[in-house]
C-alpha positions in Angstrom: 0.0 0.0 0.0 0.8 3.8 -0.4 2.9 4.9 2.7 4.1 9.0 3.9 6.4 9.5 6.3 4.3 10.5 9.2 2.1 8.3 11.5 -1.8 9.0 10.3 -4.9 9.0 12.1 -8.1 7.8 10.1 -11.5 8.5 11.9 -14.8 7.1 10.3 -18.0 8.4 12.2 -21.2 6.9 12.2 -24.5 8.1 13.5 -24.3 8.0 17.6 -21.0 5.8 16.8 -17.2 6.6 17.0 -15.1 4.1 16.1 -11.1 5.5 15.7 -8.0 3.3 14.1 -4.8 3.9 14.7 -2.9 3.5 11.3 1.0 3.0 11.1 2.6 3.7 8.2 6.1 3.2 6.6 8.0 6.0 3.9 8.6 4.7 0.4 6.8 1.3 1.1 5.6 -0.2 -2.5 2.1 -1.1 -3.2 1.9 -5.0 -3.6 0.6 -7.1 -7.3 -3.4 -6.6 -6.0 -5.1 -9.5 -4.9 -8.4 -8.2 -5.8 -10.8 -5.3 -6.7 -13.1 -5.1 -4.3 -13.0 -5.1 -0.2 -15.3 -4.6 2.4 -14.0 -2.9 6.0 -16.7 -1.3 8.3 -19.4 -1.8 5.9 -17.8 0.2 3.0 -17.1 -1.1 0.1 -13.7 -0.2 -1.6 -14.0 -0.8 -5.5 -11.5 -0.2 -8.7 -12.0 -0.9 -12.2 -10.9 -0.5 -15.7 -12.5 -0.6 -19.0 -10.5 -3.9 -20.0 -7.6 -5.9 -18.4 -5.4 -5.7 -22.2 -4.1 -2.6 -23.9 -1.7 -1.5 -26.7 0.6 1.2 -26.4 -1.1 4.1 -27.3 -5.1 3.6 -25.8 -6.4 5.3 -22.9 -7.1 3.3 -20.0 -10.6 4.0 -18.5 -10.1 3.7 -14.7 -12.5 4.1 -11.5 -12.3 4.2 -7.9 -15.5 4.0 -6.1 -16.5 3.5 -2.2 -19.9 2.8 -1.1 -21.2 2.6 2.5 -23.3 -0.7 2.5 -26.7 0.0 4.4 -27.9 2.4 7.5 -26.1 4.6 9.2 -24.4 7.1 7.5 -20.2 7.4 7.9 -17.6 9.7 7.6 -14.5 9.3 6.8 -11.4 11.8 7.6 -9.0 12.0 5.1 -5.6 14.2 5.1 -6.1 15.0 1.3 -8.0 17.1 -0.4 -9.1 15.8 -2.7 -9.6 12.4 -1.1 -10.0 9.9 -3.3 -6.6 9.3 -6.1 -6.0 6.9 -8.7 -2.5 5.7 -8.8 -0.4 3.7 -11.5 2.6 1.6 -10.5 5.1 -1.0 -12.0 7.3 -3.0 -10.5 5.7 -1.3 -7.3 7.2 2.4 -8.3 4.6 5.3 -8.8 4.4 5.3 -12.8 1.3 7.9 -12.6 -1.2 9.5 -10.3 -4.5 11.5 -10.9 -4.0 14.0 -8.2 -0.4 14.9 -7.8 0.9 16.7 -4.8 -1.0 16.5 -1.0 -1.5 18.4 1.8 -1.2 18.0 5.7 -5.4 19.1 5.3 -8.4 16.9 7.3 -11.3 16.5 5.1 -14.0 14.4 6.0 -15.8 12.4 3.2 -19.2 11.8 3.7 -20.6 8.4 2.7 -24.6 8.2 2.9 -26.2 4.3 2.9 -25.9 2.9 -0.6 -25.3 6.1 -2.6 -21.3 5.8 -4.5 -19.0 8.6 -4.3 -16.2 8.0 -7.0 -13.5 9.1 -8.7 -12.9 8.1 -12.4 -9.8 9.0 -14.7 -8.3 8.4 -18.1 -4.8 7.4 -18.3 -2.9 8.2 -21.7 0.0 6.1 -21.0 2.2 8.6 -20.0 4.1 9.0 -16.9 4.1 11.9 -14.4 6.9 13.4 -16.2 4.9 12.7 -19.7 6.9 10.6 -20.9 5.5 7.4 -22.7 5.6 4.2 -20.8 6.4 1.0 -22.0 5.2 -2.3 -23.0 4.7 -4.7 -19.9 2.8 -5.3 -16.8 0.6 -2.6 -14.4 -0.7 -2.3 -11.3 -4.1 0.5 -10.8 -4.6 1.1 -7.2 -7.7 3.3 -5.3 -5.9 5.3 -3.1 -7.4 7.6 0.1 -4.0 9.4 0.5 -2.3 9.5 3.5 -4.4 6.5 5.2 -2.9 2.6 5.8 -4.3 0.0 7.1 -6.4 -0.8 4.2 -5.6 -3.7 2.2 -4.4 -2.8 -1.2 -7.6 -2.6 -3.8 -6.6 -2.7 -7.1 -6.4 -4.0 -10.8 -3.6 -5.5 -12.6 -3.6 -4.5 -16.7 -1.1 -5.8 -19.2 0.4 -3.2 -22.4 1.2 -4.8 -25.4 3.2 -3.1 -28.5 1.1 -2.2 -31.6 1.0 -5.8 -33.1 3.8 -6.5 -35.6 4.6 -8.8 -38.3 7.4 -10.1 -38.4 8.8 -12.3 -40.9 11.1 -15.8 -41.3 13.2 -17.0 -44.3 16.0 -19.0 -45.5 17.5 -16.3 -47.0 18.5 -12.2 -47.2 15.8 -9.7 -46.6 13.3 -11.0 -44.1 13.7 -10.4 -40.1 15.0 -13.8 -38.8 16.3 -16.8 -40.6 14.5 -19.4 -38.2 11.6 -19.7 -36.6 12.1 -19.9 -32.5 14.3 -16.5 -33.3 11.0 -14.9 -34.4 8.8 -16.4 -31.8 11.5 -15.1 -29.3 11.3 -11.8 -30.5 7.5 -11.9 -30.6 4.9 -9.4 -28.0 1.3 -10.9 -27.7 -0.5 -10.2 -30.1 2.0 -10.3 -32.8 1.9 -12.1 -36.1 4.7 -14.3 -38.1 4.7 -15.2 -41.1 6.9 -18.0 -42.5 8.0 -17.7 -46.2 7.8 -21.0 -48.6 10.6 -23.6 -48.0 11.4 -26.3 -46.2 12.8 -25.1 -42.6 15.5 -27.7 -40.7 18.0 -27.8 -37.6 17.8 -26.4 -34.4 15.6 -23.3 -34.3 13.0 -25.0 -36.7 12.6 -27.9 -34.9 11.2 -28.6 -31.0 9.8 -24.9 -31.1 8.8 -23.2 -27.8 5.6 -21.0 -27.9 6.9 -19.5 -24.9 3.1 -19.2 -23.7 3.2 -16.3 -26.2 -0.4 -15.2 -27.7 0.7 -15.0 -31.0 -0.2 -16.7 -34.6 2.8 -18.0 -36.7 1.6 -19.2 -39.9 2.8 -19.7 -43.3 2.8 -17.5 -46.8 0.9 -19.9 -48.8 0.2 -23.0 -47.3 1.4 -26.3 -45.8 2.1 -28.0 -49.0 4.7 -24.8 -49.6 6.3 -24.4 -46.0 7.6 -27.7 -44.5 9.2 -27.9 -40.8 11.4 -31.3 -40.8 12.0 -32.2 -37.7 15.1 -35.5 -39.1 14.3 -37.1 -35.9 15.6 -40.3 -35.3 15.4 -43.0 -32.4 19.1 -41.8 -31.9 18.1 -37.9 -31.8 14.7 -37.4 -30.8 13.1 -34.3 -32.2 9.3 -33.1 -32.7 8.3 -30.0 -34.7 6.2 -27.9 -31.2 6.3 -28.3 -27.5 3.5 -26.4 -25.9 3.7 -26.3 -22.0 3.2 -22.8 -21.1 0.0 -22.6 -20.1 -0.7 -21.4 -24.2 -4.8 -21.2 -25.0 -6.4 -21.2 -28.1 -5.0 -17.3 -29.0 -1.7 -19.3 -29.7 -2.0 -20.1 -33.2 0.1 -22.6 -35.9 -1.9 -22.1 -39.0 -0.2 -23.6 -42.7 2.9 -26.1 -42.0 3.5 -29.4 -43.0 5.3 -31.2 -40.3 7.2 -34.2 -41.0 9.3 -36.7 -40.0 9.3 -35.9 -36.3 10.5 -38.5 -33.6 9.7 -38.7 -30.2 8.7 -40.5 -27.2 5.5 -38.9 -26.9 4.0 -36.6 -29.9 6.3 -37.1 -32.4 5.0 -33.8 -34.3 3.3 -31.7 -31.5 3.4 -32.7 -27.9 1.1 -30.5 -25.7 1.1 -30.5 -21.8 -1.5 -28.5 -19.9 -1.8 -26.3 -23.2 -4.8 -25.8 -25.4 -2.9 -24.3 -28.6 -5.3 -23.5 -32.3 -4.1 -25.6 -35.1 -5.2 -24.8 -38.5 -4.9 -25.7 -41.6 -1.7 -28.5 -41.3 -0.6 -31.6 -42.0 0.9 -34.1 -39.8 2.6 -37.0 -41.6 5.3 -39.8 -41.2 6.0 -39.0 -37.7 6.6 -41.8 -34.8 6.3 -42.3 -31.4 8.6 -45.0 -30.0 11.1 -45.2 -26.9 12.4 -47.7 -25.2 11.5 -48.1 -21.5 14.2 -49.6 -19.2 12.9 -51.8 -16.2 11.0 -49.0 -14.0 7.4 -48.2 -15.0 7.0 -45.4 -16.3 3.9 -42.9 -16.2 2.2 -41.4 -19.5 3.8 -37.8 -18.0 7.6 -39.7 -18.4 8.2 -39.9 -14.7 9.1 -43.4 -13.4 8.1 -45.4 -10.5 8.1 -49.0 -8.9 5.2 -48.1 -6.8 1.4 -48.8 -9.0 -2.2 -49.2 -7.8 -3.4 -51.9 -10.1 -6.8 -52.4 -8.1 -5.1 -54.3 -5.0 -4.1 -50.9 -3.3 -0.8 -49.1 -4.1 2.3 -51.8 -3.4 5.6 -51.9 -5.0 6.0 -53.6 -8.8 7.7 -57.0 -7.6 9.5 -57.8 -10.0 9.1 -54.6 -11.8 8.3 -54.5 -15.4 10.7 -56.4 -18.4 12.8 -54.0 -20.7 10.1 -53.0 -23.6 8.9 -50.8 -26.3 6.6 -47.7 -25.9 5.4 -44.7 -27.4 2.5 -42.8 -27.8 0.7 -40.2 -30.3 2.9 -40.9 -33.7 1.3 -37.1 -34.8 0.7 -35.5 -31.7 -0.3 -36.4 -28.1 -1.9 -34.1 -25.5 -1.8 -34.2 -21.9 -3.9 -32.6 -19.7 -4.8 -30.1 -22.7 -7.5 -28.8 -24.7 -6.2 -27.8 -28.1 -8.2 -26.8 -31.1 -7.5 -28.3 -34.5 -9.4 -27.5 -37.8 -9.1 -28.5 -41.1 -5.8 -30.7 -40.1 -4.7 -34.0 -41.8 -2.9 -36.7 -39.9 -1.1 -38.9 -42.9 0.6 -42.2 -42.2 1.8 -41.3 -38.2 2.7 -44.5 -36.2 3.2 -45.2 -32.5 4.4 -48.3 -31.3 1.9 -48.5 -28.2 -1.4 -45.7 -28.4 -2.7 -43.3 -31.0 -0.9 -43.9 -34.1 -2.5 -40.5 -35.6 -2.9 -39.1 -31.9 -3.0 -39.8 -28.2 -4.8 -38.3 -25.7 -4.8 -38.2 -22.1 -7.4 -36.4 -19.6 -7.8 -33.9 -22.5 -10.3 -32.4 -24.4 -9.4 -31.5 -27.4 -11.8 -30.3 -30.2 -11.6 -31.3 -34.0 -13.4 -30.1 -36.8 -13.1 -31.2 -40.8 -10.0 -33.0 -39.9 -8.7 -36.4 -41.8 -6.7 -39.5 -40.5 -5.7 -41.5 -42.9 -2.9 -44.6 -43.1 -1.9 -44.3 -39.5 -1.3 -47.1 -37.3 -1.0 -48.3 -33.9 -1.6 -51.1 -31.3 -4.4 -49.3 -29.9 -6.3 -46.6 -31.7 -5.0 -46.1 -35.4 -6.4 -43.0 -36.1 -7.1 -41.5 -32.2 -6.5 -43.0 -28.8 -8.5 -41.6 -25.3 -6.8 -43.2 -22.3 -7.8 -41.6 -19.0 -11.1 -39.3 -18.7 -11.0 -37.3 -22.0 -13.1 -35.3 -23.8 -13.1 -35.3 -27.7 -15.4 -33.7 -29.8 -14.9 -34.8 -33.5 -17.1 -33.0 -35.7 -16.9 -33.4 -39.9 -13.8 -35.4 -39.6 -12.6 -38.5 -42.1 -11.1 -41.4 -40.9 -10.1 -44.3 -43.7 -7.0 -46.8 -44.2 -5.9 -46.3 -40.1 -5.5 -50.0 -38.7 -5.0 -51.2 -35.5 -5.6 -54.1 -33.4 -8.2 -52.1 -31.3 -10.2 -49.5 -32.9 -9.0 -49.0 -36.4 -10.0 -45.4 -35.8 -10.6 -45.0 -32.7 -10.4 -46.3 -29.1 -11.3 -45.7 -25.5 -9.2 -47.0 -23.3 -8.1 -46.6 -19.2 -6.1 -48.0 -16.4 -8.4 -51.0 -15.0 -11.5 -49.4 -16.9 -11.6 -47.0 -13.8 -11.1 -43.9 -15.9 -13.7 -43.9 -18.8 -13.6 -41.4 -21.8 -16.5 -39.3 -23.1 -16.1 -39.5 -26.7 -18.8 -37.3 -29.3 -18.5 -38.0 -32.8 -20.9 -35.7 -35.3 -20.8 -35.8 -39.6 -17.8 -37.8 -39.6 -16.9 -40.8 -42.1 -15.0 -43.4 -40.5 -14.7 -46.5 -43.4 -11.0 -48.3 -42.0 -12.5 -51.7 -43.1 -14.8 -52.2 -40.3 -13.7 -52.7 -36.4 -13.7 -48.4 -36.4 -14.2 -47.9 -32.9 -13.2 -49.8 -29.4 -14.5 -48.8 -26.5 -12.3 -51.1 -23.8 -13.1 -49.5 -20.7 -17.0 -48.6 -21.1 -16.6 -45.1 -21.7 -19.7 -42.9 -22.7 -19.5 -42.9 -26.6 -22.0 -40.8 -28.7 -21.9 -41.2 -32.3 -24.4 -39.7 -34.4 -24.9 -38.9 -38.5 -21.6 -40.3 -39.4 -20.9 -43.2 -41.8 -19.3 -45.9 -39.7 -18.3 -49.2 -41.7 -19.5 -52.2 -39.7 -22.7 -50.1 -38.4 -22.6 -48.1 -35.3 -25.5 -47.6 -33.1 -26.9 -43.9 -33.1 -29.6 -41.2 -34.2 -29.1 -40.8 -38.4 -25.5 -43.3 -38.6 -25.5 -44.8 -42.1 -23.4 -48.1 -43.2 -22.6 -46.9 -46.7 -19.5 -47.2 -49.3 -18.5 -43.3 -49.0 -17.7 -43.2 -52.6 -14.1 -40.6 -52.1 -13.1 -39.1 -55.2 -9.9 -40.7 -55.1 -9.1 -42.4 -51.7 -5.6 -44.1 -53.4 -3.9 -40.6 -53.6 -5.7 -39.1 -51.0 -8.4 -36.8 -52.3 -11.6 -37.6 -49.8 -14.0 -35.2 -51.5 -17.2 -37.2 -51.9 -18.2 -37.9 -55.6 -21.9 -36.0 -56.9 -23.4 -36.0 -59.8 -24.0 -32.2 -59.1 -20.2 -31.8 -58.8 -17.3 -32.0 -56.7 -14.3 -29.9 -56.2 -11.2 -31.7 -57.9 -8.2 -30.0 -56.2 -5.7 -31.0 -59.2 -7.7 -29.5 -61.7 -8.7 -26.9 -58.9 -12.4 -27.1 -60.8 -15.4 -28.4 -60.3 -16.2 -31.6 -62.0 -19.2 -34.5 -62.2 -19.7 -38.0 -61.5 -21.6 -40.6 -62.7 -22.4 -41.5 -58.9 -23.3 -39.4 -56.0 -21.9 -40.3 -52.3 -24.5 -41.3 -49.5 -22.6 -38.7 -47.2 -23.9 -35.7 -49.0 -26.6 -34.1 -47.1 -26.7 -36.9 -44.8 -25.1 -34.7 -41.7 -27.1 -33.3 -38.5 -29.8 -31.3 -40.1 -30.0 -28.5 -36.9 -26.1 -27.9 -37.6 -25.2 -24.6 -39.7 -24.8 -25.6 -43.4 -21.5 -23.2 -43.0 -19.9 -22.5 -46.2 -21.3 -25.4 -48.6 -21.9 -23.8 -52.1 -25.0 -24.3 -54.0 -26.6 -26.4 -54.3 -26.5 -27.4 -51.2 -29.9 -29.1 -50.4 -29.9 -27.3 -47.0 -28.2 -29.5 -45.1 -24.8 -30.4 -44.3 -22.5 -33.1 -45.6 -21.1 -35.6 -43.6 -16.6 -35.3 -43.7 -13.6 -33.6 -43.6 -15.4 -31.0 -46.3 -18.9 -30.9 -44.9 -20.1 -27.7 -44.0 -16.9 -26.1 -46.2 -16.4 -24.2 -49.4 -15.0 -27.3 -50.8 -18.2 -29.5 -50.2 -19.9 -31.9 -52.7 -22.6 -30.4 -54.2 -26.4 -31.8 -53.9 -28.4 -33.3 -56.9 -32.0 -32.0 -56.5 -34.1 -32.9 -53.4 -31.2 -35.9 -52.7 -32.2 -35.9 -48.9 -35.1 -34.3 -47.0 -34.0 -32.0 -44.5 -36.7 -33.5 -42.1 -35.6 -36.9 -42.6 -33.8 -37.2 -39.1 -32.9 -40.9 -39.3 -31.3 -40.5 -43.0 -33.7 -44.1 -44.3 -34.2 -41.6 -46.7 -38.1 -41.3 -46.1 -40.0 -39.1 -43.4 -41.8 -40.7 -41.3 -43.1 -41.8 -38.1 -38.9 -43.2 -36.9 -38.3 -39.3 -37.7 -41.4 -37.6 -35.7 -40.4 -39.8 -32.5 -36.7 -38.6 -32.7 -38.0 -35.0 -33.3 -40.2 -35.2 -30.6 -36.7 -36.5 -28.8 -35.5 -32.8 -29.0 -38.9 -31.1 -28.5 -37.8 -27.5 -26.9 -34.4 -28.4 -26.6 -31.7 -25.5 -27.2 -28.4 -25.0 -28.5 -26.8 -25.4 -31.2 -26.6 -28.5 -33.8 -30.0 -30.4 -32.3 -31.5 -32.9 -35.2 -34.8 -31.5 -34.4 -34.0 -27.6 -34.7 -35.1 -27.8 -38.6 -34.7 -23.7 -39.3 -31.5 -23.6 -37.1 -32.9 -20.7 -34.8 -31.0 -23.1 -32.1 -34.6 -23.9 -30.8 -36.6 -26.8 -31.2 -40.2 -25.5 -31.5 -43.4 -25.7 -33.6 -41.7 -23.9 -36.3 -39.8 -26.8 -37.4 -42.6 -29.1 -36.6 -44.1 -27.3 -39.6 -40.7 -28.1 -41.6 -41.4 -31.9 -40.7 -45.2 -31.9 -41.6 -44.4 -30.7 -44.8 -41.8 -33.0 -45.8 -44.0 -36.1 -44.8 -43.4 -39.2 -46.3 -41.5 -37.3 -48.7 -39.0 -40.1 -50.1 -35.3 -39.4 -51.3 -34.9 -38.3 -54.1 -37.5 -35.8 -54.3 -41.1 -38.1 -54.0 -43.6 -38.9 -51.7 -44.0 -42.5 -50.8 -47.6 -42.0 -52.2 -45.9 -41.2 -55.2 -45.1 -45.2 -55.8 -46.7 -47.9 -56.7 -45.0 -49.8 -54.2 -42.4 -48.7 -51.3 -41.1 -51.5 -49.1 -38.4 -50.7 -46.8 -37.7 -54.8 -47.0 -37.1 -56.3 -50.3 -39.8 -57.3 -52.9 -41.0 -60.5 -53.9 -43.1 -60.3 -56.9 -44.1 -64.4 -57.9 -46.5 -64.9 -60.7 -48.8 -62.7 -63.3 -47.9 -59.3 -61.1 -47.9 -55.4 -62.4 -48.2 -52.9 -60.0 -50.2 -50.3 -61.1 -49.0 -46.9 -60.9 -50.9 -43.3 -59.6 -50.7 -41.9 -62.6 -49.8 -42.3 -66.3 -46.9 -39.7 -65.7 -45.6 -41.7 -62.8 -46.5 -44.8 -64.5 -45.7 -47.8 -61.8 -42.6 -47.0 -60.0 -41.2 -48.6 -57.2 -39.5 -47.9 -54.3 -36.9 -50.6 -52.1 -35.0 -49.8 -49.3 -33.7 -53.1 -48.8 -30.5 -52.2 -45.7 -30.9 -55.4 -44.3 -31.0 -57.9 -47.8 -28.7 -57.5 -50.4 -31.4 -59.2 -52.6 -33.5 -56.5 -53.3 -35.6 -57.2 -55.9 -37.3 -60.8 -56.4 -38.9 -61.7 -59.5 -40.7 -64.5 -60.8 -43.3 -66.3 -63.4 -44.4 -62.9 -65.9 -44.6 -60.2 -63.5 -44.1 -56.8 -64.7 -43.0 -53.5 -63.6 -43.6 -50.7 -66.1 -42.1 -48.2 -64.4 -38.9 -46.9 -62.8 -37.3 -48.8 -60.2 -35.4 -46.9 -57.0 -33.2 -49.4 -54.8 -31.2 -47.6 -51.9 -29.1 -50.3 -50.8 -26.0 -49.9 -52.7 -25.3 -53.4 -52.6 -28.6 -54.6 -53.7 -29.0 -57.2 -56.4 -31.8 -58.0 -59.0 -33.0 -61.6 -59.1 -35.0 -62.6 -62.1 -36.1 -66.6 -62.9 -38.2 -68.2 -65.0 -41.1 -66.7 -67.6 -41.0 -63.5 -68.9 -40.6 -61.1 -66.0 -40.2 -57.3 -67.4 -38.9 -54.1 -66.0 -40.2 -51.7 -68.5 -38.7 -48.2 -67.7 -35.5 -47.6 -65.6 -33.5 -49.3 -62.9 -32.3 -46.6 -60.8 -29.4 -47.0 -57.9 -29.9 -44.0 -55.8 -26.2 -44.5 -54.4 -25.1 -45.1 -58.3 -23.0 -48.2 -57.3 -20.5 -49.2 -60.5 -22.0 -53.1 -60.7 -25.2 -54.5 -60.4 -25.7 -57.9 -60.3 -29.1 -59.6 -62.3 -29.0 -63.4 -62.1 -31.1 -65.3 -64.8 -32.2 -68.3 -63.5 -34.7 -69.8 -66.3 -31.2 -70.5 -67.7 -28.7 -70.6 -64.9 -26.8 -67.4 -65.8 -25.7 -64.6 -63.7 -24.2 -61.9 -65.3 -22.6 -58.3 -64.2 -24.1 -55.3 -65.5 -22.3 -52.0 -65.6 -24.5 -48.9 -64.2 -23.2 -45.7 -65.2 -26.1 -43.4 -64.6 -29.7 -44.9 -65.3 -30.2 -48.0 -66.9 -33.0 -49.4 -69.2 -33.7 -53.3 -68.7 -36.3 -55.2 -70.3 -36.0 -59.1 -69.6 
């Protein structure tokens, strides 16, 4: 607290009441960092405040000092300045700036009346009593009744930042630092690096240190241009980031490839306690592998003999053989919360946990991120050991393996430790075994492809159809068009994916173009200005359950969400985050509308089994433009459509389940108009029995087939 050179005697005075303190104070003595902003001492409330706790060099800070008496009676307090109240700046605990400057050996009583404020406010310009500008740094606003002491200091701490910068790396002449850690050093919060194309190696481009600093280093034009290689080797361990200074989400990497890092934990990015933002980057050919001598050792690196393996805490006796570990090949996060978007993990390996990455009591968040050809014992793509958190939202998962969870895997010591694990729009098609939940942790999985079948509101069990999976391009193919990143066009398909318009109808389409059908894709591009685009009416926006027909299934998992709020809720329709009678009206309007664009009404028949048609059979249709069409859904049979004797069917066929065969024996059994494969699989197969030939026809787009 402020201290003068003279003992000082504070009186307050209340109605009928005199209460005196004796106050000692000591010359020079510096104010303390302030503990908080607000005290209470005889029923008066000491208060300081400033507009905002973060400033740049050259902004006025907004400060107040206020005191209220709290309730009956009145008070007065005597002060030895006139006037009493001050505003005082300090750093380091030296007087930087004051509002009233200069004091006098004066008493002045205050009056403070029940519950009515007297206060003091002020605008600081960030210069010093002298008026000299002050500096970057840290600073300490104190309320000050000069010439009093005894009460504790009451004050604010703010933080001044230099006018961002931006400050940039290269290999070469003519930018401000040749590595990367040089510019980060260099770096104030707030400040922005930019790293030019190239491919950045050696010490000061490799293990970077964030430092805790609120900055965002990104690169000029993308990860495919500016590669960190981290040449790390079982020998000479080395990772591309270490974040373990407390950095949140304002820390940003944005726009690097990072490659061939080596480590025991998070062979490209190892977070501890840190939630850094990761945009836009790609994690590839990176390992996590150590080998771990004969004392356990913890998931933090520490070792010990002593365990609790569900007998109560003893020592390891013998303790555990020589072996192999490692875990997170791409990144691993302990006791963290980072963000990643639009990230892909790309052939990563770990020798125990999370090939792609491990996590452990973290929460991390991704969004339109891929995994693809990672590996590891447990959890190819992602491992969760030890209550974590993951949200995965519009992410791809396909060609991970692993012995447990191909994609992903839930795991924790003695199963005492489950995960909570929320998966939303993604695609995970691994070849089948996708997720492993080994300690029964909480797993929520909803409007995602999931090969193998996964239990949840609006899952599908669908081939994805990617554009090119074999050299990684994961856009989903659409007769409508789909963004071919080699061409850097849009192009068309003769098939269109399941996963388009297939995602969480309450979630924000985002940046799909048109057309878009009003509803989000399912994927790394879902919701993105690179997502497939929608053939007309593919997939009711009402059809909750994605079977591709509205219906009761639908109204009872709308009726599920009834007045529920927040964002992304299956039943919020209009995405006013709000499940109401408004989008009740959205449902009633699309009911027992069918994909693609009909009613079920609209058929002559429309089984959600397949159809058996035995004998002189023509279903008739609703009208002569409709003619007799009919409509299989067929999920459960791959024999979809059964025919026998003379039926006939004069219209167009619709069979959903991309897999679906045609069966046709004996007589003359007809399909007259079209045989349509909503998912536009390459091969259909039509067996001809009457003769005891099968034979494989192609389907490019719609097919005519009279028998």
């Amino acid at each position: 607290m402020l201290g003068k050179t003279n003992q000082i005697f504070k009186k307050i005075v209340y109605t009928g009441i005199v209460a005196s303190v004796f106050l000692a104070c000591v010359a020079d003595k510096a104010m303390s960092a302030p503990d908080s902003n607000s005290i209470v001492i005889d029923d008066i409330e000491f208060y300081v405040e400033t507009d905002k706790s973060l400033y740049y060099l050259g902004e006025n800070v907004q400060m107040l000092y206020r005191l209220t008496k709290l309730g009956f009676p009145s008070a007065t307090i005597l002060c030895h300045q006139d006037p009493p109240l001050n505003l005082v700046v300090l750093k380091d605990g030296k007087t930087v700036w004051m509002k009233v400057q200069g004091w006098w050996q004066v008493m002045v009583e205050l009056p403070l009346f029940p519950n009515i404020p007297v206060e003091i406010t002020s605008s600081w310009d960030m210069n010093d009593v002298n008026g000299v500008p002050v500096g970057p740094g840290t600073y300490d606003v104190f309320g000050v009744i000069y010439d009093t002491t005894g009460i504790p200091d009451v004050g604010v701490r703010i933080t001044i930042l230099p006018v961002p910068r931006t400050i940039t790396v290269g290999l070469g002449a003519g930018y401000d630092f040749n590595t990367i850690q040089a510019a980060i050093d260099d770096a104030y919060d707030g400040d922005t690096i930019i790293v030019a194309d190239g491919t950045y190696t050696g010490d000061g481009n490799r293990d970077i240190d964030f430092l805790g600093k609120a900055i965002t280093l990104r690169s000029e034009n993308g990860p495919e241009n500016c590669i960190i290689d981290c040449n790390g080797t079982l020998a000479e361990k080395h990772r591309g980031f270490h974040f373990h200074s407390g950095e949140d989400h304002n820390s940003v990497v944005c726009g690097f490839t990072i490659t061939n890092g080596y480590a025991e934990r998070g062979g490209a990015i190892f977070c501890v306690s840190s939630s850094p933002t990761l945009t836009n980057c790609i994690f590839r050919d990176s390992t996590a592998k150590y080998w771990s001598q004969s004392i356990a050792s913890t998931p933090l690196g520490d070792t010990k003999t002593m365990v609790n393996d569900g007998n109560g805490v003893h020592i390891m006796i013998p303790p555990p053989d020589p072996q192999w570990r490692g875990d997170g090949g791409g990144i691993s996060c302990f006791s963290s919360s980072p963000l990643l978007k639009n990230c892909k993990f790309i052939g990563n390996w770990a020798y125990e946990e999370g090939g792609g990455m491990l996590n452990y009591r973290s929460s991390p968040t991704l969004i339109n991120c891929t995994f693809t050809g990672n590996s590891a014992s447990i959890g190819g793509g992602i491992a969760n050991w030890i209550f974590c958190r993951p949200t995965l939202v519009n992410c791809t998962f396909t060609s991970n393996s692993s012995t447990n969870g191909n994609a992903v895997s839930c795991d924790s010591m003695n199963n005492n430790f489950p995960n909570v694990l929320e998966v939303i729009n993604c695609i995970l098609y691994d070849g089948g075994d996708e997720i492993r939940n080994n300690d029964n942790s909480t797993i929520t999985v909803s409007y995602s492809n999931v090969e193998g079948g996964w239990p949840g509101t609006g899952n599908i069990n669908f081939e994805p159809f990617f554009a090119d999976a074999t050299n990684g391009d994961f856009h989903l193919k659409s007769e409508a068009g789909r963004w071919n990143p080699n061409s850097k066009s849009w192009v068309q398909d003769a098939v269109t994916s399941p996963c388009i318009d297939a995602g969480n109808p309450g979630c924000p389409l985002g940046d799909e173009p048109a057309p878009n059908g009003n509803r989000r894709n399912m994927g790394a591009y879902g919701g993105t200005v690179k997502a497939s685009k929608s053939p007309d009416n593919w997939r009711s926006i009402a059809d909750l359950t994605n079977d591709r027909v509205v219906d009761s299934n639908d109204l009872k998992v709308f009726v599920g969400y009834w007045l529920e709020t927040g964002e992304c809720i299956p039943g919020d329709l209009n995405r006013n985050q709000s499940t109401n009678s408004a989008d009740f009206a959205l449902l009633a309007n699309n009911w027992y509308r069918s994909s693609p664009g009909k009613s079920v009404f609209d058929f002559a028949v429309a089984t959600k089994g397949p159809l058996h048609l035995a004998g002189n059979i023509e279903p008739e249709g609703v009208n002569i433009s409709i003619e007799s069409e009919v409509y299989i859904v067929s999920e459960n049979s791959n024999l979809a459509l059964y025919m026998i004797g003379n039926s006939h069917i004069t219209g167009d066929v619709f069979i959903v389940n991309p897999f679906g065969t045609v069966d046709i024996q004996g007589g003359y059994p007809s399909i007259g108009a079209k045989l349509l494969r909503e998912l536009m699989t390459m091969f259909s197969t039509v067996c001809f029995q009457s003769n005891s030939q099968c034979r494989i026809l192609t389907i490019s787009s719609i097919m005519s087939l009279r028998i």
